[in-house]
C-alpha positions as CSV (number, residue, x, y, z in Angstrom):
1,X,105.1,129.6,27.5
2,X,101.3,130.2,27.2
3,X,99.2,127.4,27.1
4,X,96.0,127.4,25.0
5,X,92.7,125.8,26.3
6,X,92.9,122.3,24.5
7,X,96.1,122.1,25.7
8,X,95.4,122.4,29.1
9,X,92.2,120.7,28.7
10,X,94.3,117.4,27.4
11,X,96.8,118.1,29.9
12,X,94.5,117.4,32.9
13,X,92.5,114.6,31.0
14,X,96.2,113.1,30.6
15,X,97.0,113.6,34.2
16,X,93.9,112.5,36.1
17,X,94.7,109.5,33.6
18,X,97.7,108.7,34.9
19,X,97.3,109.7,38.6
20,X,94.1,107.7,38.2
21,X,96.1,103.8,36.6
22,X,99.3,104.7,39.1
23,X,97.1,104.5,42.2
24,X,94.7,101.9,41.5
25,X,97.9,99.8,40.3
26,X,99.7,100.6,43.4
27,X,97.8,101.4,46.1
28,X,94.3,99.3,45.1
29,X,95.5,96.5,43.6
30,X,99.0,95.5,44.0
31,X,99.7,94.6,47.8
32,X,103.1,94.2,49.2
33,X,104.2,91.4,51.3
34,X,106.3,88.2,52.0
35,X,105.6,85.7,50.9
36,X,104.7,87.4,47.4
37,X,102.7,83.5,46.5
38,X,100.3,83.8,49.0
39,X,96.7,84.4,48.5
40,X,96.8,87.4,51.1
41,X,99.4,89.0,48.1
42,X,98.3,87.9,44.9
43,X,94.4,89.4,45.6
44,X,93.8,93.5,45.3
45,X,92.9,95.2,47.9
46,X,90.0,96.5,46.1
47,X,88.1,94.1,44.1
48,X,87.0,96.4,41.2
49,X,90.6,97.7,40.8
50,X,91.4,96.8,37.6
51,X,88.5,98.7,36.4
52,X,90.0,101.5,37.7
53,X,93.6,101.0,35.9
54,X,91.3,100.1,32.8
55,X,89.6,103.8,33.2
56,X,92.9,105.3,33.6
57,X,94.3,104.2,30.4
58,X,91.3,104.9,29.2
59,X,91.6,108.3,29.9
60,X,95.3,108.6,28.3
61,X,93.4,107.6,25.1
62,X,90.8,110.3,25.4
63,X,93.2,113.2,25.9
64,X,94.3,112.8,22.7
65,X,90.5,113.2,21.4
66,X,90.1,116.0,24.1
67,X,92.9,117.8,21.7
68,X,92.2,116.7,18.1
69,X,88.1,117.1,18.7
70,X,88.6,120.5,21.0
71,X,88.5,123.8,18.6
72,X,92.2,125.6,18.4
73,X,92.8,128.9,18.4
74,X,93.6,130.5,14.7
């Protein structure tokens, strides 16, 4: 299976996407404890973190326009 260059292109853009949301959701900004109601759990670890998930599924988005917008091969 040969892969063309928007492919690929959107490919990455879709996986730095995704690796990008799963670790600021996971590791920035969703801390693990007991109890969960405390303050020490319910704060990220990272203040901006959100803005990271945010560029993350931004990202997704754009991979779509990295393949519609990127010229094909005829």
């Amino acid at each position: 299976m040969k892969l063309d260059a928007r492919t690929t292109a959107a490919v990455l853009v879709l996986l730095a996407g995704l690796a990008l949301a799963f670790v600021s959701y996971f590791v920035l900004a969703a801390p693990w404890g007991f109890p969960p109601d405390s303050v020490d759990h319910s704060n990220p670890r990272v203040p901006f973190a959100p803005t990271f998930f945010v560029v993350g599924v931004m990202f997704v988005f754009i991979a779509a326009i990295v393949y519609e917008l990127w010229p094909g091969e005829d």
